[in-house]
N, C-alpha and C positions, 0 to 999 in steps of 0.2 A: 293306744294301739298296741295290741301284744302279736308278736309272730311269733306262734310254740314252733312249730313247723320246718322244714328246709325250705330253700322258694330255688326254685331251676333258673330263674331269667333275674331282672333288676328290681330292686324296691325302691318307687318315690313314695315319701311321703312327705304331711305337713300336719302337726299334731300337737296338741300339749303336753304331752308324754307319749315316750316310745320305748318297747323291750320288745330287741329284739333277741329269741333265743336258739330259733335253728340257723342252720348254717344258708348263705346266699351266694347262689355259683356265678351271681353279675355283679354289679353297681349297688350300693348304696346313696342314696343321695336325699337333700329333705332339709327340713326344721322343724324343732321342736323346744320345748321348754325344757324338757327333763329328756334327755334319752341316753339308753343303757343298750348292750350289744354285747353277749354270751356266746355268740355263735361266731363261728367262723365267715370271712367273705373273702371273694376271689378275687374281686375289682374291686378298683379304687372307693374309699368312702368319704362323702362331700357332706358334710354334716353340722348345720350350723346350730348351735345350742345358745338363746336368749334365758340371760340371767336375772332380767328384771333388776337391774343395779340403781342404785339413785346416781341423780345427776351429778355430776363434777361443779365442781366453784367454776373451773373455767366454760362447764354448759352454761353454765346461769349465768355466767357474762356476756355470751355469746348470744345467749338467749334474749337478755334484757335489750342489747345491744341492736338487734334487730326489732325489736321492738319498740325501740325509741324512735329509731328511725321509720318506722311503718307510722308511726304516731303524730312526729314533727310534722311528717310529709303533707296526714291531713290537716294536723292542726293549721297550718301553713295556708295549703287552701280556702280552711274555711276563715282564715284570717284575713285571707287577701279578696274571698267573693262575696262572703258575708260578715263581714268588717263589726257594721253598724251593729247589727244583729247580735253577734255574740258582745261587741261591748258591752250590751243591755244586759246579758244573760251574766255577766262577769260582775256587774255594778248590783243586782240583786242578788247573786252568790256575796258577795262583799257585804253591802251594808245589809241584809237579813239573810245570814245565818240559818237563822234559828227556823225560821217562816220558809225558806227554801226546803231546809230536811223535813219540813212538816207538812211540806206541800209533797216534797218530793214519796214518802212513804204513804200521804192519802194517794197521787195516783200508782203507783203499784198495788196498792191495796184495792183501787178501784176494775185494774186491770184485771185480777183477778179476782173478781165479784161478778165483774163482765165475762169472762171464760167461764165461770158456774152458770151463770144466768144462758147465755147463750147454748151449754149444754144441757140445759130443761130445758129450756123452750124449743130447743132441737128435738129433743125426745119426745114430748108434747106435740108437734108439730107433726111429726113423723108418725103417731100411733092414730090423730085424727084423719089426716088425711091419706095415711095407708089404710084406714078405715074406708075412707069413701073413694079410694081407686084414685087418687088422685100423686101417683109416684112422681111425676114430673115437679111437683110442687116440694115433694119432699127431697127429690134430687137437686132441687136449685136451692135450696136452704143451705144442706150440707155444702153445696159447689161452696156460696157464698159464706159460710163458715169456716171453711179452708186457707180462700181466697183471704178472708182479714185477719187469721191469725197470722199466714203466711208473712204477711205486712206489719202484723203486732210484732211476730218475732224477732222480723229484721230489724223493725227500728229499738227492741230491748240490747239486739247484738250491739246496734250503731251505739247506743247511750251506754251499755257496760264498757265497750271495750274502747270506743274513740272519746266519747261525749265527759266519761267520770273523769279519765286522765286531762284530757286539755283544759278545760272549767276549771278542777282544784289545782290543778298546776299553776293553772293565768290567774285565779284567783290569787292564790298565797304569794304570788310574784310581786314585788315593789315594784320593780323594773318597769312591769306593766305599767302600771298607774304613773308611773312619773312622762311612759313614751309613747300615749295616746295619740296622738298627733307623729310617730316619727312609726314608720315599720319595723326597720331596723330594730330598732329596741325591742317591739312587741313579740318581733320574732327569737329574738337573746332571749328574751322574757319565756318566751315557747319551752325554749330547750332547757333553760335552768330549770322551770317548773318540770319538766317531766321528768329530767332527771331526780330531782328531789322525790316527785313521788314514787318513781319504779323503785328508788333505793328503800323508801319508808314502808310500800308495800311489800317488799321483802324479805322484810323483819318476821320474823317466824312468830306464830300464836297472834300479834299485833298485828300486823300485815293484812290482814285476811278482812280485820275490821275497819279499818283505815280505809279500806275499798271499797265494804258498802256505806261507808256515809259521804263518799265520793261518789257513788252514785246516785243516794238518795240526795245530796247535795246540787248534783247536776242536774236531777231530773225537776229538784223545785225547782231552780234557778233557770230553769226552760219554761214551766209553766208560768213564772210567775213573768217571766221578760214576754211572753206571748200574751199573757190578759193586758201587760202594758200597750203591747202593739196594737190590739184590738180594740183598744178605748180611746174613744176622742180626744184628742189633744186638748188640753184647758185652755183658754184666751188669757193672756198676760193681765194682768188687772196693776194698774198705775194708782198712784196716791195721787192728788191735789190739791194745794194749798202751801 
């Protein structure tokens, strides 16, 4: 925003840059990113100017901090409503590794095979049957295209931001594994691991990586504890003799 000009009355504004260069017989008032003022004003000027500074050591403590604690709280929860459940998801993170991050990177890579596919065959969808007058059919496609990404989204948000942290945290936890049976511990076990990993993730250039094989790691370790759940349980089979 440039004001060559005088202004008779006040100027607000809110801008990424401001020069102001004629004179202003009211108020100044505003924010900007950059601003500059050559001219004279009458009244007072309330001018706030964002530097875009980096964060302080103590934001990022500050930051992590609450973060851990947004983190425990669920991990907590789903410790205490689905117990059984993430043990399973912890014990195939543990003993396959390898098969978890390779599950976990087919389905993201699946998920977005399915967002291509679902946008042809939307496009498709829509040019046939806007062909034959049939718009209601093409508006319940897109509804229903909306509607499950809406639900794909959320549940990538739940698995980036709650599911990678607690998994590689209870995973790498000893603590864990030794207090299966006591809460207490599992819950020690909770917080140790998170804080190990908030501090490992934010290790600069390393960091960044560290958190997607924590989530490709959580996301096998969900599929693969869910095809367990799915599959009928085997009959014990005895020796004789």
């Amino acid at each position: 925003v440039d004001v060559d000009g005088d202004v008779g009355s006040d100027v607000l504004f809110g801008a990424g840059q401001v020069n102001i260069a004629g004179d202003v017989a009211g108020q100044i008032y505003g924010g900007a990113g950059d601003y500059e003022r050559t001219g004279a004003v009458v009244g007072p000027e309330d001018v706030t100017v964002g530097d875009d500074e980096e964060p302080t050591f103590g934001d990022r403590v500050v930051d992590g901090l609450y973060r851990f604690v947004a983190l425990f709280l669920v991990g907590a929860l789903v410790l205490l409503v689905l117990r059984r459940w993430l043990e399973t998801v912890l014990t195939r993170a543990r003993q396959r590794p390898g098969a978890s991050l390779l599950f976990g990177l087919l389905a993201l890579a699946a998920v977005v095979a399915l967002l291509v596919v679902s946008i042809v065959v939307g496009i498709i969808w829509s040019i046939v049957f806007g062909i034959l007058g049939l718009g209601l059919l093409v508006g319940t496609y897109w509804f229903a295209f909306v509607v499950l990404w809406v639900v794909v989204t959320f549940a990538l948000f739940l698995l980036v931001v709650y599911a990678a942290p607690i998994v590689t945290g209870l995973s790498g936890a000893r603590l864990a594994r030794a207090g299966q049976d006591n809460v207490w511990l599992q819950l020690g076990a909770l917080a140790l691991g998170l804080i190990v990993y908030l501090v490992v993730t934010a290790i600069p250039i390393v960091g960044w990586l560290i958190g997607v094989l924590a989530v490709l790691l959580a996301a096998g370790a969900i599929v693969l504890a869910t095809r367990n759940f799915r599959a009928p349980a085997a009959e014990p089979v005895t020796a004789e003799g």
